[in-house]
N, CA, C and O atoms as a GROMACS GRO file, in nm:
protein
  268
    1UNK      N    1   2.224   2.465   1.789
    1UNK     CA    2   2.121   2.394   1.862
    1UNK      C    3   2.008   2.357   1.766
    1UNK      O    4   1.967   2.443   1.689
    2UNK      N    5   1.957   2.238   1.766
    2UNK     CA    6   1.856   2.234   1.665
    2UNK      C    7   1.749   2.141   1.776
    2UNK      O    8   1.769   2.074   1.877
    3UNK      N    9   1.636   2.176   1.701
    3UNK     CA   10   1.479   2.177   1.759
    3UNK      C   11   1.422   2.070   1.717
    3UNK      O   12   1.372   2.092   1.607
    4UNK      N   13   1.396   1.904   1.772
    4UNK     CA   14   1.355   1.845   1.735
    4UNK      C   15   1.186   1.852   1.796
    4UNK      O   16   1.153   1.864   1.914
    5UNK      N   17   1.104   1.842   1.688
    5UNK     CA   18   0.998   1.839   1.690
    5UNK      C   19   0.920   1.665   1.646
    5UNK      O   20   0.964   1.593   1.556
    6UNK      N   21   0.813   1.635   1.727
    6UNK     CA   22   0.742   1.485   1.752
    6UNK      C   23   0.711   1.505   1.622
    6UNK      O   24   0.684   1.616   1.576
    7UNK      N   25   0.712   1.396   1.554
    7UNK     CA   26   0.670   1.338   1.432
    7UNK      C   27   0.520   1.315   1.439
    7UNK      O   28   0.520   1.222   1.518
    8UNK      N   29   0.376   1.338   1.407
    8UNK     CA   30   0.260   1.313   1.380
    8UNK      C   31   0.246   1.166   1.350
    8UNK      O   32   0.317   1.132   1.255
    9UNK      N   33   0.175   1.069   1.401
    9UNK     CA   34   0.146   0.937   1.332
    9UNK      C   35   0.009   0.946   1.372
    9UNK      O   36  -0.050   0.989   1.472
   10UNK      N   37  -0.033   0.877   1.238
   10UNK     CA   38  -0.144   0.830   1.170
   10UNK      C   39  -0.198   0.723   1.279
   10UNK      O   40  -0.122   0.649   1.342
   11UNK      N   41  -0.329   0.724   1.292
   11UNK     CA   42  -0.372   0.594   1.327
   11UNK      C   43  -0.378   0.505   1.282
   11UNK      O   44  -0.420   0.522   1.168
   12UNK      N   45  -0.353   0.376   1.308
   12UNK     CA   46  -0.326   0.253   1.206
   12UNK      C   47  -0.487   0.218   1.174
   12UNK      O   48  -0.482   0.119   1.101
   13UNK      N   49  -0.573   0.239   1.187
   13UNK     CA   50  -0.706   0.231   1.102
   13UNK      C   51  -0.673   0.307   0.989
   13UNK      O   52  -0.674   0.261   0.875
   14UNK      N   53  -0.641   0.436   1.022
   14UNK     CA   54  -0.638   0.505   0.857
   14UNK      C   55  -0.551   0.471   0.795
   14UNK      O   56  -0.562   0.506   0.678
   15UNK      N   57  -0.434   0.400   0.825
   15UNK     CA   58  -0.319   0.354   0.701
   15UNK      C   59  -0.426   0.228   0.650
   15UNK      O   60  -0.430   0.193   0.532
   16UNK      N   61  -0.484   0.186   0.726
   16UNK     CA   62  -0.521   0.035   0.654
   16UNK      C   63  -0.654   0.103   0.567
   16UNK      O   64  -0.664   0.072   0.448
   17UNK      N   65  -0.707   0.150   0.598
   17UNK     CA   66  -0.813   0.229   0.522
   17UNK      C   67  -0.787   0.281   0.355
   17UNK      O   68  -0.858   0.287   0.254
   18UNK      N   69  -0.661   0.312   0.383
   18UNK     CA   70  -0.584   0.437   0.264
   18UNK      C   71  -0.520   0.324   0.164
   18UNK      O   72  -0.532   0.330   0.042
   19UNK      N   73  -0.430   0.192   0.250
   19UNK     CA   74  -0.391   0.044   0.172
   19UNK      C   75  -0.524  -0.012   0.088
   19UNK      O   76  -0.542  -0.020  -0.034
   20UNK      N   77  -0.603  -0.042   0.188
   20UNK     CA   78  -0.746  -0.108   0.148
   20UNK      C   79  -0.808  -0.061  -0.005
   20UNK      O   80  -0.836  -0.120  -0.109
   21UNK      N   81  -0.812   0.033   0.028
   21UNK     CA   82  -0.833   0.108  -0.106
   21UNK      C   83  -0.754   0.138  -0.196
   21UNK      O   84  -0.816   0.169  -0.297
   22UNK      N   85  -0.674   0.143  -0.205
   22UNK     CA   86  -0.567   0.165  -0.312
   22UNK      C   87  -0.513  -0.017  -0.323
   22UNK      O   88  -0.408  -0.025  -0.388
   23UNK      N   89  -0.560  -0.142  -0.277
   23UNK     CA   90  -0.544  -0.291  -0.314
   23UNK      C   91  -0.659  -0.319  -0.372
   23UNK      O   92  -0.659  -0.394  -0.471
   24UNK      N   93  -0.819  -0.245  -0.305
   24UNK     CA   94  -0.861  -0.313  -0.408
   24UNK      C   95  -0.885  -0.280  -0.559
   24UNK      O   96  -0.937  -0.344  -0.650
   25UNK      N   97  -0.827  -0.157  -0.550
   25UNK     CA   98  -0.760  -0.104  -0.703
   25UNK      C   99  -0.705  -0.240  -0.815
   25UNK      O  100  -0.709  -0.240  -0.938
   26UNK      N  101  -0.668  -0.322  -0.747
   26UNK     CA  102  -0.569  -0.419  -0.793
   26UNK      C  103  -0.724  -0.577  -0.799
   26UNK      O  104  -0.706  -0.664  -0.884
   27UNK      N  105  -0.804  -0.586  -0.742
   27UNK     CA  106  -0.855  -0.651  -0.789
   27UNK      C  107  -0.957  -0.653  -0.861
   27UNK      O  108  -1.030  -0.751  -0.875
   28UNK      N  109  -0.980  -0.500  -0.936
   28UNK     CA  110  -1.076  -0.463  -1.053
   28UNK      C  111  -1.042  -0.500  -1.167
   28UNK      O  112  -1.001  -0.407  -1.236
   29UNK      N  113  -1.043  -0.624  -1.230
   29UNK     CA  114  -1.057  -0.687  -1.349
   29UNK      C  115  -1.036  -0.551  -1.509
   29UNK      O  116  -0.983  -0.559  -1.620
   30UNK      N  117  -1.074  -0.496  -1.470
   30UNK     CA  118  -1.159  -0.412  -1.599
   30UNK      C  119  -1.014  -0.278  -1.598
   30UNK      O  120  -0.979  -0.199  -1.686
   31UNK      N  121  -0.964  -0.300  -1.466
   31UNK     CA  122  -0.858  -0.153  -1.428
   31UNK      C  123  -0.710  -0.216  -1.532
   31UNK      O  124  -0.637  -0.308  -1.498
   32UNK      N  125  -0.697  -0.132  -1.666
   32UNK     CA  126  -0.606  -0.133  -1.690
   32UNK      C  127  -0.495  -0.073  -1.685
   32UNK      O  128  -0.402  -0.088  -1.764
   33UNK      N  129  -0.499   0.018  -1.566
   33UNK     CA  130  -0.348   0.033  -1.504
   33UNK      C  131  -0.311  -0.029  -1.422
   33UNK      O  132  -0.205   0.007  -1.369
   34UNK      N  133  -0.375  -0.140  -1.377
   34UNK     CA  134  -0.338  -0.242  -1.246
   34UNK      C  135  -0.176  -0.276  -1.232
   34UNK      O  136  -0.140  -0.252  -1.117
   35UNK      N  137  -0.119  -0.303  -1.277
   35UNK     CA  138   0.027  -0.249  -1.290
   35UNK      C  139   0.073  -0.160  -1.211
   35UNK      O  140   0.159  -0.197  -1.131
   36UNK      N  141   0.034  -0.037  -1.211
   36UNK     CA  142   0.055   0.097  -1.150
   36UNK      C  143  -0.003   0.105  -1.004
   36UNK      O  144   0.052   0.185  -0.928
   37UNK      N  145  -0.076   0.055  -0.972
   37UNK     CA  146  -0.123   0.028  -0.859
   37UNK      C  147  -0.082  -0.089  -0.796
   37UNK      O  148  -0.113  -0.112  -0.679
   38UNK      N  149  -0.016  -0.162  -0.861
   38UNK     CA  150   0.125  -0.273  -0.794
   38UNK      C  151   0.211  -0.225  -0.741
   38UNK      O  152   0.257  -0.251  -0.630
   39UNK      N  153   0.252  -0.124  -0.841
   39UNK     CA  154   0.400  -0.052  -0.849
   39UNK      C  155   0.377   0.055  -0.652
   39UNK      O  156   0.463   0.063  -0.564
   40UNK      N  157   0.234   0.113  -0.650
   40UNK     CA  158   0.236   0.197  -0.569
   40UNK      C  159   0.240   0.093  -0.424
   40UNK      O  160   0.279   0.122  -0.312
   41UNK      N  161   0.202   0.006  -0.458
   41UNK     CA  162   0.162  -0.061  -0.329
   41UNK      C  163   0.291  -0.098  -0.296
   41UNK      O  164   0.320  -0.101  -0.177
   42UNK      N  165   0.385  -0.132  -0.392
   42UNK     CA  166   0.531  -0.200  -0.336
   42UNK      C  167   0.594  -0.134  -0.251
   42UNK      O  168   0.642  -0.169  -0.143
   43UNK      N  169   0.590   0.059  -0.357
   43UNK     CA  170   0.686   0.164  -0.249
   43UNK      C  171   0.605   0.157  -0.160
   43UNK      O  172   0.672   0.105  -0.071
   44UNK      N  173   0.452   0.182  -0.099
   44UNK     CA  174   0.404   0.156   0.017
   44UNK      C  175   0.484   0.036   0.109
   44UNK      O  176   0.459   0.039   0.230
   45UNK      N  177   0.553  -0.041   0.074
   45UNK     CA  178   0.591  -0.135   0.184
   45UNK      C  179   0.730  -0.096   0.244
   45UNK      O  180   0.782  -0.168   0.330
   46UNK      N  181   0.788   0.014   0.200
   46UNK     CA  182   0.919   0.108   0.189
   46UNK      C  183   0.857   0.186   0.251
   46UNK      O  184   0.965   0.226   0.296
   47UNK      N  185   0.788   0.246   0.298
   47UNK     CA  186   0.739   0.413   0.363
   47UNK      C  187   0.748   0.362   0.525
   47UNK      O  188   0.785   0.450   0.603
   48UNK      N  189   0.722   0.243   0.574
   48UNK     CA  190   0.724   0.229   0.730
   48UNK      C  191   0.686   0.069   0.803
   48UNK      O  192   0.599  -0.002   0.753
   49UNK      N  193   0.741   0.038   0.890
   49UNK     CA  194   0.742  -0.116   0.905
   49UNK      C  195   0.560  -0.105   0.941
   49UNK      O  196   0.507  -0.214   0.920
   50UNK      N  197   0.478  -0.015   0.981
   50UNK     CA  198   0.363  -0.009   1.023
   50UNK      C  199   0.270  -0.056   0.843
   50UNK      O  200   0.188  -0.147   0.831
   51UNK      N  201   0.302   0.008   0.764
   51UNK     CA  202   0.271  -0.015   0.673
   51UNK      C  203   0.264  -0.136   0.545
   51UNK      O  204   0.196  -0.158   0.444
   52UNK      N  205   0.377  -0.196   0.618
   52UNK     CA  206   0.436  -0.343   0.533
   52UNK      C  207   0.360  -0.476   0.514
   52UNK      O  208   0.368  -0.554   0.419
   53UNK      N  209   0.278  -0.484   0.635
   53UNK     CA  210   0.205  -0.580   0.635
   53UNK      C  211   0.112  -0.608   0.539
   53UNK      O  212   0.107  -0.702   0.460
   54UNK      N  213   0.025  -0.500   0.559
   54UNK     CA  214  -0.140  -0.455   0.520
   54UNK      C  215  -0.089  -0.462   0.322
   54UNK      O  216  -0.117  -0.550   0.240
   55UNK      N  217  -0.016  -0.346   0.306
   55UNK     CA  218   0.078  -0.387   0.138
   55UNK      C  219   0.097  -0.468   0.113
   55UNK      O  220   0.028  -0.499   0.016
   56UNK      N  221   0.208  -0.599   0.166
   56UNK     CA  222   0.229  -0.711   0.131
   56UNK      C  223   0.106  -0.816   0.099
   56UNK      O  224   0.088  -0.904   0.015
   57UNK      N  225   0.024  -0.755   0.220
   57UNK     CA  226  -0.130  -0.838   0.200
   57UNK      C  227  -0.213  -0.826   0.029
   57UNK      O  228  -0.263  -0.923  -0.028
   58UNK      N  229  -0.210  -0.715  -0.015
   58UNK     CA  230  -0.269  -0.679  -0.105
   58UNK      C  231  -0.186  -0.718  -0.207
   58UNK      O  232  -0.261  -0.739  -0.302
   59UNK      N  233  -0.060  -0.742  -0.245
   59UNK     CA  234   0.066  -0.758  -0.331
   59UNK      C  235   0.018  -0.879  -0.373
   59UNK      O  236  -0.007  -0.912  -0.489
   60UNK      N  237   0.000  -0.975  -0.218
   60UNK     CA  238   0.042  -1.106  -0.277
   60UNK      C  239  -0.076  -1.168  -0.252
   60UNK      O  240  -0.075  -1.289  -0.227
   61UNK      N  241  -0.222  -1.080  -0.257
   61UNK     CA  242  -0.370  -1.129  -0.250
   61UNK      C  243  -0.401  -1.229  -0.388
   61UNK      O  244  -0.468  -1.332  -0.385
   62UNK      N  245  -0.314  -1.149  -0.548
   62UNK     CA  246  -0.386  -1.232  -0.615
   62UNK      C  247  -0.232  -1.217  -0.741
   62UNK      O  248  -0.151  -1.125  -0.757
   63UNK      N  249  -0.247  -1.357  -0.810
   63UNK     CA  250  -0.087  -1.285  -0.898
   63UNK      C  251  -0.216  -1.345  -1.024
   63UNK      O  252  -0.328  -1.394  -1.025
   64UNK      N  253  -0.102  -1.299  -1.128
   64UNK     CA  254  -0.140  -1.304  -1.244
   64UNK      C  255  -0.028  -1.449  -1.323
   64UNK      O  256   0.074  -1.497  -1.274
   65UNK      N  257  -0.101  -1.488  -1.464
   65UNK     CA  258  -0.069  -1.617  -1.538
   65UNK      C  259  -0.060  -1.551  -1.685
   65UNK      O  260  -0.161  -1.501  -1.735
   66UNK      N  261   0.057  -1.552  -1.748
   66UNK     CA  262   0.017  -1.465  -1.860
   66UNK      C  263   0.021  -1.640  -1.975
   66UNK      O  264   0.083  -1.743  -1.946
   67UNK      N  265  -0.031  -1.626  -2.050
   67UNK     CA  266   0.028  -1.799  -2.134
   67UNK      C  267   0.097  -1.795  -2.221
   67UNK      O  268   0.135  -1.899  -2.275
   0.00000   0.00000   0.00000
């Protein structure tokens, strides 16, 4: 017999709160791991369809031009 127990969810203010901040990571000029904070935001769009949006938002807020 196994015991399923309710899963805890987040309020969707605090996922967007927790995205928000960790995107605008990504538009600090001066942040040279910005890369790494791409990388996190992507698996963020993998963790839950609640989450995909708000990530994608920040992903594809600003791209880069290398020459």
């Amino acid at each position: 017999m196994t015991l399923r127990f309710p899963v805890p969810r987040l309020p969707r203010e605090l996922c967007d709160l927790v995205l928000d901040g960790l995107g605008a990571e990504t538009m600090d000029v001066w942040n040279r791991a910005w890369w790494k904070v791409r990388e996190s935001l992507r698996h963020c769009t993998l963790v839950c369809k609640q989450w995909r949006p708000r990530a994608q938002f920040w992903l594809f807020q600003t791209f880069k031009i290398d020459r």
